[in-house]
TORZA-84265 format. One record per residue (C-alpha): residue in three letters; y, z, x. Coordinates in pm, 1 decimal. Layout:
! TORZA-84265
KEBA  code         v         w         u
KEBA   ala         Y         Z         X
...
END
This chain:
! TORZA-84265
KEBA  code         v         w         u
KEBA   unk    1866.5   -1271.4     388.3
KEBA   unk    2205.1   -1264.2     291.6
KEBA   unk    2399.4   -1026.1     539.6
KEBA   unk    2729.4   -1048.2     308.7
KEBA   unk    2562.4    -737.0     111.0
KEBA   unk    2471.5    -571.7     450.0
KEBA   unk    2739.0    -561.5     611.9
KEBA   unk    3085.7    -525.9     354.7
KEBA   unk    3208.1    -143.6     350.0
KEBA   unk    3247.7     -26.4     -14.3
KEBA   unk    3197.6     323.1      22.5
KEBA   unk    3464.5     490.8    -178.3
KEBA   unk    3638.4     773.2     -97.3
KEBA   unk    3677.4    1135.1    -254.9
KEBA   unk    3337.1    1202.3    -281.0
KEBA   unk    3255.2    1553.1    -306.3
KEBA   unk    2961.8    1733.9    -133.4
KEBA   unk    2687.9    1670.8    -401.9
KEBA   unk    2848.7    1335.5    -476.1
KEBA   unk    2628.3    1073.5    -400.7
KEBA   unk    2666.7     646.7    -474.3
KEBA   unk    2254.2     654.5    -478.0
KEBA   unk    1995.9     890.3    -439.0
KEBA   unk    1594.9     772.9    -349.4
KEBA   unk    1409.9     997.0    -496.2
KEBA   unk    1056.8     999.6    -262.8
KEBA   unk    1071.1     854.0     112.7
KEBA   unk     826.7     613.8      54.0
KEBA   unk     883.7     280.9     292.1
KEBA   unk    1003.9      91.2     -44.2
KEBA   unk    1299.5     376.5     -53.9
KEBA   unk    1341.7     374.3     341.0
KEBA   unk    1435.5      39.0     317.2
KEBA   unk    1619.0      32.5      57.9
KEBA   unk    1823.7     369.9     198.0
KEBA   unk    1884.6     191.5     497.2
KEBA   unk    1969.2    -120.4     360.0
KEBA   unk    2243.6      78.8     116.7
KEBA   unk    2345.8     327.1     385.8
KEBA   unk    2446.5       8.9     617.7
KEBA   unk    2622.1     -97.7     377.5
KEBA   unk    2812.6     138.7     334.1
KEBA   unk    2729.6     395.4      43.5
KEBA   unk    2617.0     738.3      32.4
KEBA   unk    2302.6     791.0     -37.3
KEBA   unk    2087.8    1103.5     -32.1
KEBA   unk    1658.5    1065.9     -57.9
KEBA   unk    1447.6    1368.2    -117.7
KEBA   unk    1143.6    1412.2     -24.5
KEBA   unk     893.1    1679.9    -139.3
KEBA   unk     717.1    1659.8     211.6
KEBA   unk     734.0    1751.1     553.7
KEBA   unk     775.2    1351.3     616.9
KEBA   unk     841.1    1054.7     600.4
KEBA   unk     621.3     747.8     454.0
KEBA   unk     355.1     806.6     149.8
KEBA   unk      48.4     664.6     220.8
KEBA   unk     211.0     488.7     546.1
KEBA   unk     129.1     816.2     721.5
KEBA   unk     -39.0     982.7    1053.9
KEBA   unk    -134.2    1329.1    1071.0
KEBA   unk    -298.7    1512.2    1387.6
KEBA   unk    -592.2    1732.2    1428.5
KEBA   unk    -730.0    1840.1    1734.8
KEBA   unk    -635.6    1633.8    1984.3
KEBA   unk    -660.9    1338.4    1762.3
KEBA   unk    -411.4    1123.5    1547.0
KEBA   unk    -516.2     962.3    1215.2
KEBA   unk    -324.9     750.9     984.0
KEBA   unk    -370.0     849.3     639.9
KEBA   unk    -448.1     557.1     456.5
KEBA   unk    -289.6     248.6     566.2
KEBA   unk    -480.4      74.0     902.3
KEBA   unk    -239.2    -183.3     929.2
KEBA   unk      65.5    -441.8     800.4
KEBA   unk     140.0    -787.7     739.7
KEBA   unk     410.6    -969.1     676.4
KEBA   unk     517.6   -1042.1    1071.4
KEBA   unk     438.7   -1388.5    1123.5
KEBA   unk     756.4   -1623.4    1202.3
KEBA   unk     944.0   -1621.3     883.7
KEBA   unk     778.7   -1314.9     762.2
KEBA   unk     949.8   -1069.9     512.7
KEBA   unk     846.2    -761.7     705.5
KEBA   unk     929.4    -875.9    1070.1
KEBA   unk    1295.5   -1018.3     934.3
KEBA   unk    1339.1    -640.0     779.5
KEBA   unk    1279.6    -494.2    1108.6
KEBA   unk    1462.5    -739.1    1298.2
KEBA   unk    1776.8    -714.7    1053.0
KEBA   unk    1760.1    -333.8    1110.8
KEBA   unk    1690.3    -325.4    1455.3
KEBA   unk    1428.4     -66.5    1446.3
KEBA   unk    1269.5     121.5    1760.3
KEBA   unk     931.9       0.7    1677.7
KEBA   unk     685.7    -201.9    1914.0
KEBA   unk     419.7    -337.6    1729.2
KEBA   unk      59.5    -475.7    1891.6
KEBA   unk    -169.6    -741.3    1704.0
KEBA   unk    -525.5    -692.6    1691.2
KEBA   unk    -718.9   -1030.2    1713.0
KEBA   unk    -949.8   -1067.6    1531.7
KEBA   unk    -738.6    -858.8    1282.8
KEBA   unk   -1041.4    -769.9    1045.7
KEBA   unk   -1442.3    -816.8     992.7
KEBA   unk   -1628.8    -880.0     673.9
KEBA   unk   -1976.6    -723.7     727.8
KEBA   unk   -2206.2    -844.0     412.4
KEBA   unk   -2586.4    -869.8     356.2
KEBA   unk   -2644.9   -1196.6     562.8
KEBA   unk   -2431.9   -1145.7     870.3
KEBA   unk   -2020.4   -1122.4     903.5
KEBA   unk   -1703.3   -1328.5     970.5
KEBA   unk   -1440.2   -1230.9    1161.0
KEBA   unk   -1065.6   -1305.4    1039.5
KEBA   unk    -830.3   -1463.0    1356.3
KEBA   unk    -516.8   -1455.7    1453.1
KEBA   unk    -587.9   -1850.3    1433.6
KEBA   unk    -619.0   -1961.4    1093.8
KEBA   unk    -834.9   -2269.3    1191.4
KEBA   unk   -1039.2   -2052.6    1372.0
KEBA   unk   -1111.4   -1845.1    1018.3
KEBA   unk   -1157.8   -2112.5     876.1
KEBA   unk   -1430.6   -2274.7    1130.3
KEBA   unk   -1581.8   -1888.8    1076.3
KEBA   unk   -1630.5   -1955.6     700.0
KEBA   unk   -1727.0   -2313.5     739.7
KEBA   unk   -1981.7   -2219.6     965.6
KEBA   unk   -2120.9   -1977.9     740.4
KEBA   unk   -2130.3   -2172.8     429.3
KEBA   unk   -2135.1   -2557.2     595.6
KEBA   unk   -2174.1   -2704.0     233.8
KEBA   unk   -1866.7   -2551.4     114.6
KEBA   unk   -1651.6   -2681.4     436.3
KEBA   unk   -1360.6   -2933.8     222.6
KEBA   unk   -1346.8   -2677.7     -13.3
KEBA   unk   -1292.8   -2383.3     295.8
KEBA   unk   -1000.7   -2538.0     409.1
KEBA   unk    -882.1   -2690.5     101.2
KEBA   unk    -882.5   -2310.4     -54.2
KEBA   unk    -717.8   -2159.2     283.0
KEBA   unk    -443.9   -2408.9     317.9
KEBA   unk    -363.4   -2356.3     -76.7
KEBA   unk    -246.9   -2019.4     -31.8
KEBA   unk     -55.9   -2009.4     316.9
KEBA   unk     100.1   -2376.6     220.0
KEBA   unk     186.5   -2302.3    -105.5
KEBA   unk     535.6   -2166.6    -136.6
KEBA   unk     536.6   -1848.0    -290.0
KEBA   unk     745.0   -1951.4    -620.3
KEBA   unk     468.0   -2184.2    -678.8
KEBA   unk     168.5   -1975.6    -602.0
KEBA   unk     310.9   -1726.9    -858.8
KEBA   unk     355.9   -2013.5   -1124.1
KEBA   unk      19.5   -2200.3   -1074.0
KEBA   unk    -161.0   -1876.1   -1087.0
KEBA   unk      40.0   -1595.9   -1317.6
KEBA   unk    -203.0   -1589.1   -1563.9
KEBA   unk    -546.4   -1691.1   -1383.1
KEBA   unk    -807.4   -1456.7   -1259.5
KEBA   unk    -911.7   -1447.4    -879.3
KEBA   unk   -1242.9   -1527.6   -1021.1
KEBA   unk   -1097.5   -1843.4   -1213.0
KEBA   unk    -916.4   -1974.3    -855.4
KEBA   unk   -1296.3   -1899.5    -691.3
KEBA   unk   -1441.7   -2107.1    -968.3
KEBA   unk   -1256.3   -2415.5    -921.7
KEBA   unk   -1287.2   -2422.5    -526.1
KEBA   unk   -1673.1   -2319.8    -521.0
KEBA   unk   -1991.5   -2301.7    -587.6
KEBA   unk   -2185.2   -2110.2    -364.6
KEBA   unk   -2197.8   -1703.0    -541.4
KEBA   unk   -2206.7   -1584.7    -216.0
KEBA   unk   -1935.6   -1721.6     -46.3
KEBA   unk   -1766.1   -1632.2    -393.5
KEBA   unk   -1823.3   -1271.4    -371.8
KEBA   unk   -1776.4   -1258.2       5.5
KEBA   unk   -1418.5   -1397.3     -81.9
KEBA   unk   -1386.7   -1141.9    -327.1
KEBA   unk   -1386.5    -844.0     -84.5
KEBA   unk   -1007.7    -787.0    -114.8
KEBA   unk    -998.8    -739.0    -509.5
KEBA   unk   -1261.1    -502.1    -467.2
KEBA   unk   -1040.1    -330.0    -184.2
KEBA   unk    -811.3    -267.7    -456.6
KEBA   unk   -1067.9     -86.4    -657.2
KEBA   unk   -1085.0    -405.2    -938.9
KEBA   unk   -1306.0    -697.0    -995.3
KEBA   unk   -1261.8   -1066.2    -919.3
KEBA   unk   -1297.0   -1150.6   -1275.3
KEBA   unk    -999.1    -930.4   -1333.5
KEBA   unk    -782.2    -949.2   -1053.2
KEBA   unk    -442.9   -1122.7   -1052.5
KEBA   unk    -499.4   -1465.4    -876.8
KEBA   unk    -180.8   -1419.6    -764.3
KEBA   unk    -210.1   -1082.1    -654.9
KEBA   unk    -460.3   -1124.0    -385.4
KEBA   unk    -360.1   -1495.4    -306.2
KEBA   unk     -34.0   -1309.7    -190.4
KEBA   unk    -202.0   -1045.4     -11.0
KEBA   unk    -482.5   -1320.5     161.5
KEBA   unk    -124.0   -1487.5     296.8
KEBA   unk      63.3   -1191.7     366.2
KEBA   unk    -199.3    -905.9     489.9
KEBA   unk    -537.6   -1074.0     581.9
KEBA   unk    -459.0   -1426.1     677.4
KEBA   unk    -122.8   -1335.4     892.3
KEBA   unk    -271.7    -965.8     959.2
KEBA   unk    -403.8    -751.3    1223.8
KEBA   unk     -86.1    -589.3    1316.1
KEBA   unk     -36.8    -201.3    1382.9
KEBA   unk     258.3     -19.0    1497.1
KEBA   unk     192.8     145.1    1873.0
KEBA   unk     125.1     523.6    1842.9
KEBA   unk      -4.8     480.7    1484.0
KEBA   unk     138.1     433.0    1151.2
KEBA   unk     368.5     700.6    1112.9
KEBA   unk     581.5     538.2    1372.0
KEBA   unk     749.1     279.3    1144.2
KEBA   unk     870.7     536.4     818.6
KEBA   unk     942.0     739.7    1137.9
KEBA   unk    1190.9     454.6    1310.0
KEBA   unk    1317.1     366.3     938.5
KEBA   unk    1425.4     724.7     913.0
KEBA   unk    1589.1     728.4    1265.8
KEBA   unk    1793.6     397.7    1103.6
KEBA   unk    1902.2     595.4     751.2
KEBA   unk    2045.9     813.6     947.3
KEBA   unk    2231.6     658.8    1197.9
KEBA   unk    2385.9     465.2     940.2
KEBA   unk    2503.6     771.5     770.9
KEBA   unk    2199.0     822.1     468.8
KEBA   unk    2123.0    1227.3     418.6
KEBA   unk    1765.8    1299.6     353.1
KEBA   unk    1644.0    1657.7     212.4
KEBA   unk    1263.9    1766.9     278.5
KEBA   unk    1072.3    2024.7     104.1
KEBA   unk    1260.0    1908.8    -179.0
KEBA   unk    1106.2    1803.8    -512.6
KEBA   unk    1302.8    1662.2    -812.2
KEBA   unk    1247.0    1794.1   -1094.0
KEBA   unk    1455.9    1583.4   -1379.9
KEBA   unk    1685.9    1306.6   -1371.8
KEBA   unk    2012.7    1346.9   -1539.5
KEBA   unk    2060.7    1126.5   -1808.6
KEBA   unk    2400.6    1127.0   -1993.0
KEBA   unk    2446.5     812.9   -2254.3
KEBA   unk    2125.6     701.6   -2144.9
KEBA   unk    2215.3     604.7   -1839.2
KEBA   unk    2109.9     795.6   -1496.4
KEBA   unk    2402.4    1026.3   -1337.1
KEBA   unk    2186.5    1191.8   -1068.9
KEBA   unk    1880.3    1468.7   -1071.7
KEBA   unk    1796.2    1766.3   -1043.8
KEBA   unk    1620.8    1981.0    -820.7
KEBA   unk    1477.8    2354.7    -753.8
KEBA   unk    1706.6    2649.0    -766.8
KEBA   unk    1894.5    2481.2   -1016.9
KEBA   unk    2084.6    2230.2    -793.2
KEBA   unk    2191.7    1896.3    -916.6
KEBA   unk    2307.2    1636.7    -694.3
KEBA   unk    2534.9    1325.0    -899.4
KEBA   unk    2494.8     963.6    -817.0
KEBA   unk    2601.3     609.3    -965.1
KEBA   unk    2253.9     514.7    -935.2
KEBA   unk    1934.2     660.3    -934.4
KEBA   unk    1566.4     511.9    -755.3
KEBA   unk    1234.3     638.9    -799.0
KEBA   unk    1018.3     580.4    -528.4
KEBA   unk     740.5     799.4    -672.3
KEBA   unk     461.7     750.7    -946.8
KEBA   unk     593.1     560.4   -1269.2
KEBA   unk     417.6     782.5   -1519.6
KEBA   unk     580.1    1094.9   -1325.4
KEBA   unk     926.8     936.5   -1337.0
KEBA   unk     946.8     826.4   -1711.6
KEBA   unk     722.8    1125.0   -1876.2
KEBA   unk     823.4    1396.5   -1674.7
KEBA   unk    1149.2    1336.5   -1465.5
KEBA   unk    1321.4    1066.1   -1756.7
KEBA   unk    1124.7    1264.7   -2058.4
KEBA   unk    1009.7    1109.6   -2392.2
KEBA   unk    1319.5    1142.2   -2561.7
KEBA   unk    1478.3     878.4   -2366.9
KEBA   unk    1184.7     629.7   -2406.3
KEBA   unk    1151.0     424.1   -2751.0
KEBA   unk     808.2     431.5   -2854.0
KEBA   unk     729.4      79.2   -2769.6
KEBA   unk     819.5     124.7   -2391.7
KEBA   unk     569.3     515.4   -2405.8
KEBA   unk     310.5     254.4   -2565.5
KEBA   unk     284.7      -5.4   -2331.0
KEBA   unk     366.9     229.7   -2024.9
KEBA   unk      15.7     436.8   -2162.8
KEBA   unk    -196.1     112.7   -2191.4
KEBA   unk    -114.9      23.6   -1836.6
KEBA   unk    -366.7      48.3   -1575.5
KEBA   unk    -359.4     173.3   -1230.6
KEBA   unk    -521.4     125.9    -938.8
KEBA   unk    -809.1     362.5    -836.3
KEBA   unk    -752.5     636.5    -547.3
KEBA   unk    -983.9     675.9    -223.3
KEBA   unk   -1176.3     881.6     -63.2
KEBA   unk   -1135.0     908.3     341.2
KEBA   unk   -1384.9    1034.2     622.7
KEBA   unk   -1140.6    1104.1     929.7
KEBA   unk   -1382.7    1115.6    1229.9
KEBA   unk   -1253.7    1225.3    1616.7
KEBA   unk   -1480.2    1065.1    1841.6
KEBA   unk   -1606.2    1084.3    2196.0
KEBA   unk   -1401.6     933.0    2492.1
KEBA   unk   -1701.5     810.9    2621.7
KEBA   unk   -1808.1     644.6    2278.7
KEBA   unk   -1775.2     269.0    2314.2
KEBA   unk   -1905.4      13.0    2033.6
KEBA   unk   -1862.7    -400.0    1978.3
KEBA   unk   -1737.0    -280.9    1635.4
KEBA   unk   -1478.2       3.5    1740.7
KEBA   unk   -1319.7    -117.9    2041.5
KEBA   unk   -1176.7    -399.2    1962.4
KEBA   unk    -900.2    -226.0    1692.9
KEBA   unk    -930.9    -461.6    1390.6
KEBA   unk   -1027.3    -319.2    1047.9
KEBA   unk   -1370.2    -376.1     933.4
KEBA   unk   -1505.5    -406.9     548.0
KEBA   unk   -1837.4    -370.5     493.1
KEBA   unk   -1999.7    -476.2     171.3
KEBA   unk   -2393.5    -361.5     179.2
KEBA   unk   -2435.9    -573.6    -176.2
KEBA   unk   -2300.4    -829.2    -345.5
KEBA   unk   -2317.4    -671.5    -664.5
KEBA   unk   -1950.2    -564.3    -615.5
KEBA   unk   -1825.0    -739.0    -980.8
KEBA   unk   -2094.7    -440.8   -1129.4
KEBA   unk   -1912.0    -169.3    -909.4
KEBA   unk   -1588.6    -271.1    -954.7
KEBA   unk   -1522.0    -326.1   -1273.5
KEBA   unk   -1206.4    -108.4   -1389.5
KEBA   unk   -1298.1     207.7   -1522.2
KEBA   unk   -1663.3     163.4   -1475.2
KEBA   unk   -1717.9     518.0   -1349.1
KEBA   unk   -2113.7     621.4   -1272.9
KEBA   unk   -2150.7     895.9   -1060.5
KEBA   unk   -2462.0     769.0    -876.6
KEBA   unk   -2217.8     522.2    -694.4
KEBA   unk   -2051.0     761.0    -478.3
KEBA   unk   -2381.4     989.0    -448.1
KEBA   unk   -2621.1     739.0    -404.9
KEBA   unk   -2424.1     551.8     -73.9
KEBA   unk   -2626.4     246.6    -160.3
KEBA   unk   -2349.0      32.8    -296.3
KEBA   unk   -2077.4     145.5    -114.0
KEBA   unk   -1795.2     -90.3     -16.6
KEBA   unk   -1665.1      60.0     279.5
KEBA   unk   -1345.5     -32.4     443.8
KEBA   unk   -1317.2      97.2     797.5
KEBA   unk    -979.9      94.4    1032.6
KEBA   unk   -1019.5     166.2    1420.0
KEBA   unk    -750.4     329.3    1593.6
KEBA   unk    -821.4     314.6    1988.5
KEBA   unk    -650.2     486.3    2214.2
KEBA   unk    -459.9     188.4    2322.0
KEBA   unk    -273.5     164.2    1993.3
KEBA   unk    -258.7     541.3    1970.2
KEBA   unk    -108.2     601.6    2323.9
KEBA   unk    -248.8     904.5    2501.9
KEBA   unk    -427.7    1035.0    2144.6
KEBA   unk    -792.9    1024.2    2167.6
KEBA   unk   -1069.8     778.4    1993.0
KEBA   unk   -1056.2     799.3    1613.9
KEBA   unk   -1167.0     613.8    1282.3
KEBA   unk   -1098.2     660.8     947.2
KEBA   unk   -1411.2     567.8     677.8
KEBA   unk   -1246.9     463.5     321.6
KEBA   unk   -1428.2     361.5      -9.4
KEBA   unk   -1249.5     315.4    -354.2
KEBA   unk   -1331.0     612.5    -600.0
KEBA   unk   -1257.3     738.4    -910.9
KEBA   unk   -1040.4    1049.5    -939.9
KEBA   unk   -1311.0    1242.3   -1120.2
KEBA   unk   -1199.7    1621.6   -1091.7
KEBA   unk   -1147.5    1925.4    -847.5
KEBA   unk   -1531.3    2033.1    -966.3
KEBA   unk   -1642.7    1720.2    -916.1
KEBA   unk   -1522.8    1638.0    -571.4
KEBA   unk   -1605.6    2008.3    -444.2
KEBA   unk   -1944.6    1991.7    -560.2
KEBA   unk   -1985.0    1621.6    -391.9
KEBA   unk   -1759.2    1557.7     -91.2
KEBA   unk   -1978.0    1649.9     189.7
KEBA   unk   -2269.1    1436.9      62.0
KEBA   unk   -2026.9    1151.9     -37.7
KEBA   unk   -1921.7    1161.4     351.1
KEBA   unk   -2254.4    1208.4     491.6
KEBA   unk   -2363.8     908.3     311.3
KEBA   unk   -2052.3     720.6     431.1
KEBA   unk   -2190.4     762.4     782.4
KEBA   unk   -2514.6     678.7     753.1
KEBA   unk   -2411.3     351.2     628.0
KEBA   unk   -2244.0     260.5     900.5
KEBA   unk   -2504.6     383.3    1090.8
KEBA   unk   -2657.8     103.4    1043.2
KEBA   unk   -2373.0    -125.4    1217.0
KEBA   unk   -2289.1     158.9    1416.7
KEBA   unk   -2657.6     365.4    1558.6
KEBA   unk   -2456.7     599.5    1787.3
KEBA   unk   -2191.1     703.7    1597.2
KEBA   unk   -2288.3    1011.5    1407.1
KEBA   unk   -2411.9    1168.3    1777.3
KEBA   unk   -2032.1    1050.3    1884.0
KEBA   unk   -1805.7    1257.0    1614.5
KEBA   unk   -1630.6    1576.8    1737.9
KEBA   unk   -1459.1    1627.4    1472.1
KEBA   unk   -1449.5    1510.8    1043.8
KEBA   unk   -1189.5    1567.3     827.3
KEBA   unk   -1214.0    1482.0     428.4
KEBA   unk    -987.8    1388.0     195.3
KEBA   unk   -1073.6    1318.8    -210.5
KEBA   unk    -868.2    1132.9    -498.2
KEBA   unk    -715.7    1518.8    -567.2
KEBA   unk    -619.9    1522.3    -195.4
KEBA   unk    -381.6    1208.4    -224.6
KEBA   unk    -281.4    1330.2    -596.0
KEBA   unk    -122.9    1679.0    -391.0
KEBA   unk       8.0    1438.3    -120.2
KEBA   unk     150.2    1143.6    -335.2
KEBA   unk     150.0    1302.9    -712.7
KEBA   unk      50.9     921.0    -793.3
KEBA   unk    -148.5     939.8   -1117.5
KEBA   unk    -519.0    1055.5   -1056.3
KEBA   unk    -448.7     957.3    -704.5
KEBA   unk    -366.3     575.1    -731.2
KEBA   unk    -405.2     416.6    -437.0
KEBA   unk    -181.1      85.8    -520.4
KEBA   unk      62.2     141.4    -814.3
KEBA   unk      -5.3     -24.5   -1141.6
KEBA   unk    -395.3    -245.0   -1075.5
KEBA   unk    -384.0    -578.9    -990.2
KEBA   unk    -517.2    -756.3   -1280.5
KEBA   unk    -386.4   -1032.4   -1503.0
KEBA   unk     -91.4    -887.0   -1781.2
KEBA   unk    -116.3    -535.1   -1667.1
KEBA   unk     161.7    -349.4   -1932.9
KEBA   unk     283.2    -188.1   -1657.9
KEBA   unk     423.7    -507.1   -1429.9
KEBA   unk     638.7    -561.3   -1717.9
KEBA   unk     812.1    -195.5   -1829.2
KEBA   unk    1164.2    -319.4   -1915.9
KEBA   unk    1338.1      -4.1   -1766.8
KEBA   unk    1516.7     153.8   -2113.9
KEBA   unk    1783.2     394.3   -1847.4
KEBA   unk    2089.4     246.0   -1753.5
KEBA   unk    2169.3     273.7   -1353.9
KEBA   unk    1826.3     415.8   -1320.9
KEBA   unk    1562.2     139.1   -1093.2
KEBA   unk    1208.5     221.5    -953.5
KEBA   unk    1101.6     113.7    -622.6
KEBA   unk     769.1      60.2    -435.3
KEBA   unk     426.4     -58.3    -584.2
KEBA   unk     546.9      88.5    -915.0
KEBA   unk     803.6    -132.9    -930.5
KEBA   unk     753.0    -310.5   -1306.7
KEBA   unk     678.3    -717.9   -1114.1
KEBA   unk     427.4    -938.5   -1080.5
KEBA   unk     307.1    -814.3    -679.4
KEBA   unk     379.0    -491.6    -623.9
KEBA   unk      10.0    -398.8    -595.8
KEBA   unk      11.1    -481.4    -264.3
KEBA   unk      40.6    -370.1     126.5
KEBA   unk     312.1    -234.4     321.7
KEBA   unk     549.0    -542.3     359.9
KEBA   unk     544.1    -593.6       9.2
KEBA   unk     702.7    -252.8    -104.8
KEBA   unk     919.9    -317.9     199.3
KEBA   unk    1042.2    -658.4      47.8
KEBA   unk    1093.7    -454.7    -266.8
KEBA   unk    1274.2    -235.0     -95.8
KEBA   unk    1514.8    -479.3      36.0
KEBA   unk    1576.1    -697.1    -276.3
KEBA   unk    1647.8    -383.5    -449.7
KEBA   unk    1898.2    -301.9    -220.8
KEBA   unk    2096.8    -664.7    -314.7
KEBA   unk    2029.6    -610.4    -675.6
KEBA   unk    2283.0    -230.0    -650.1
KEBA   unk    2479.2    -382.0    -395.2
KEBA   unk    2556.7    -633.9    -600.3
KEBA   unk    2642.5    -480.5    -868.2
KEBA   unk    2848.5    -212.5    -744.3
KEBA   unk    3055.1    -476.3    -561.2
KEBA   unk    3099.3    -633.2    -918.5
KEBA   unk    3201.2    -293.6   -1044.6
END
């Protein structure tokens, strides 16, 4: 990374009290970044927040005794070379981070493999599964960590995960197995961006298994810390409510109690469809950019069992930290085809795909055992979700009863949340989980931003990966940053 644009002081004088070089508006760890990156820099920059904290999704919340993290279980990106350990690193953040190893297990019909810090020892794991397929195992494997990432995105921009499958193997098992991490992200294989989940194999599974000590909230905690020892201003219980637009180009926004803050340059770290419809409004928007910004498609949202377990609870499967996914069927293509919404799959429990991260008390420090249960689900309704959401969870459990026999005898507490929960928390459409979906020419990885001085940040940033995990909108963060640093130097 090029330090030049970190380090040069171009902060210009005379700026009054609501004056600002660049307000964030969300503190989302795509805009923590990229406030910290701007505030070292130099510039004034202001984010508001409409919540307590810091983070998004990259949250913890407590209960009783016991800490949860929200949604995320874990980051990649901090391998040797790694975008998300040279961001840390470069800002010198107060952040001790563990590894889990192994960092994850895929539970399916005939048995499970676990996923190693090693990557020859994942790939023994699948070749011992599926011996027949064992050139093509390691042939598949070394493809996307040795590829370099310009060429990963040019030999597979326009393929399907399921096409990249296809031309490695032949065994539908090992296939669908394979395909657990489109249907993670709520889409099918035969759908999914090749190079979306070849990117997040490399960066999050494959170099994985790493968790921030005393749970997730500690990194947009320690990014915050940075901001503001570098001079950023953050507001909280704040919520924008329009952007300022003067010759279609961004001058700052507005917020409650009719205050309105000016800028150079304005970042949305919140949901797109929020920013242009709402925030932006129509009028600025030619009808070509409303059209294709409507025909996009986003992710799906979640739905989260929060269990508080026993001290004395112990388990194979829950004390050794690493995030599990359990896929009871390998029908997952029929559930997870975008927009296929039948009710019986989140009633029924049969065909759930259940992702599952373990927090111990080691990682959590003196907090107490705790899990969070997660499936993919369809944002539905209020009625919907009030009517189902205990029998949704109950079902959750019993599934992983059946990895897990003690475990419903073991929870002290359980804590829900629904698709409307994270639309309240997030205000990401219907509760996206992951920005714009990850499937091949999605509309919305290619909005050409119409508003001058106006950028969006995170995994609704308008490229061709921001469906992805926390490094990722980190990264985002960061090259942002160069993109307005550069070109308020040139100005």
């Amino acid at each position: 990374m090029n330090n030049f644009y970190l380090n040069k002081k171009i902060n210009p004088k005379g700026l009054k009290k609501d004056q600002y070089d660049v307000i964030i508006i969300g503190a989302g760890i795509g805009g923590l970044v990229c406030g910290c990156y701007l505030a070292r820099a130099g510039l004034k920059v202001l984010i508001v927040e409409k919540n307590q904290k810091p983070g998004g999704y990259c949250t913890s919340f407590e209960r009783d005794g016991f800490r949860f993290d929200s949604g995320v279980h874990g980051i990649g990106g901090m391998y040797e070379g790694g975008n998300l350990r040279r961001i840390i690193d470069e800002l010198k953040l107060d952040l001790e981070i563990i590894r889990f190893d192994p960092s994850d297990m895929i539970v399916f019909p005939d048995g499970e493999i676990f996923i190693w810090n090693d990557l020859n020892k994942t790939i023994y794991e699948f070749q011992n599964k599926f011996p027949k397929e064992s050139k093509s195992i390691k042939s598949f494997f070394n493809f996307i960590t040795g590829t370099s990432p310009i060429e990963l995105f040019l030999r597979l921009k326009n393929k399907t995960f399921k096409t990249l499958l296809d031309e490695y193997f032949k065994n539908i098992h090992l296939k669908k197995i394979l395909s657990f991490l489109a249907g993670n992200l709520g889409v099918s294989a035969s759908i999914a961006s090749a190079f979306i989940i070849s990117t997040l194999y490399r960066e999050f599974i494959l170099n994985g298994g790493y968790y921030p000590k005393g749970g997730m909230q500690m990194f947009p905690d320690s990014l915050l810390k940075k901001f503001k020892e570098f001079g950023g201003e953050v507001l909280f219980f704040k919520k924008v409510n329009k952007i300022n637009i003067e010759n279609n180009t961004a001058k700052g926004v507005h917020i409650d109690k009719n205050i309105n803050f000016n800028s150079k340059v304005v970042i949305s770290n919140c949901d797109a469809r929020q920013t242009y419809l709402e925030l932006i409004g129509k009028r600025y928007l030619n009808k070509n950019f409303i059209y294709n910004l409507n025909r996009a498609v986003i992710s799906p949202s979640a739905f989260v069992v929060y269990l508080g377990l026993k001290n004395t609870f112990n388990s194979s499967l829950t004390e050794r930290g690493y995030g599990l996914y359990f896929i009871p069927t390998y029908d997952i293509d029929d559930i997870y085809l975008h927009n296929n919404d039948p009710d019986d799959i989140n009633i029924k429990g049969k065909d759930l795909f259940c992702g599952l991260g373990q927090l111990n008390s080691r990682s959590q420090n003196n907090y107490k055992k705790s899990m969070h249960l997660l499936m993919i689900a369809p944002f539905k309704g209020l009625t919907f979700w009030e009517k189902n959401k205990y029998k949704v969870a109950e079902n959750m459990i019993g599934l992983l009863e059946n990895l897990i026999p003690s475990l419903r005898s073991n929870i002290l507490v359980k804590y829900i949340a629904t698709p409307i929960d994270f639309f309240n928390f997030t205000l990401n459409y219907r509760g996206s989980n992951y920005g714009w979906a990850a499937i091949v020419k999605n509309p919305g990885l290619y909005l050409d931003i119409p508003i001058k001085n106006f950028y969006i940040v995170g995994h609704w940033s308008s490229n061709n990966f921001s469906s992805g995990g926390i490094n990722i909108v980190a990264f985002l963060g960061y090259r942002l940053s160069k993109t307005i640093l550069k070109k308020l130097i040139i100005c």
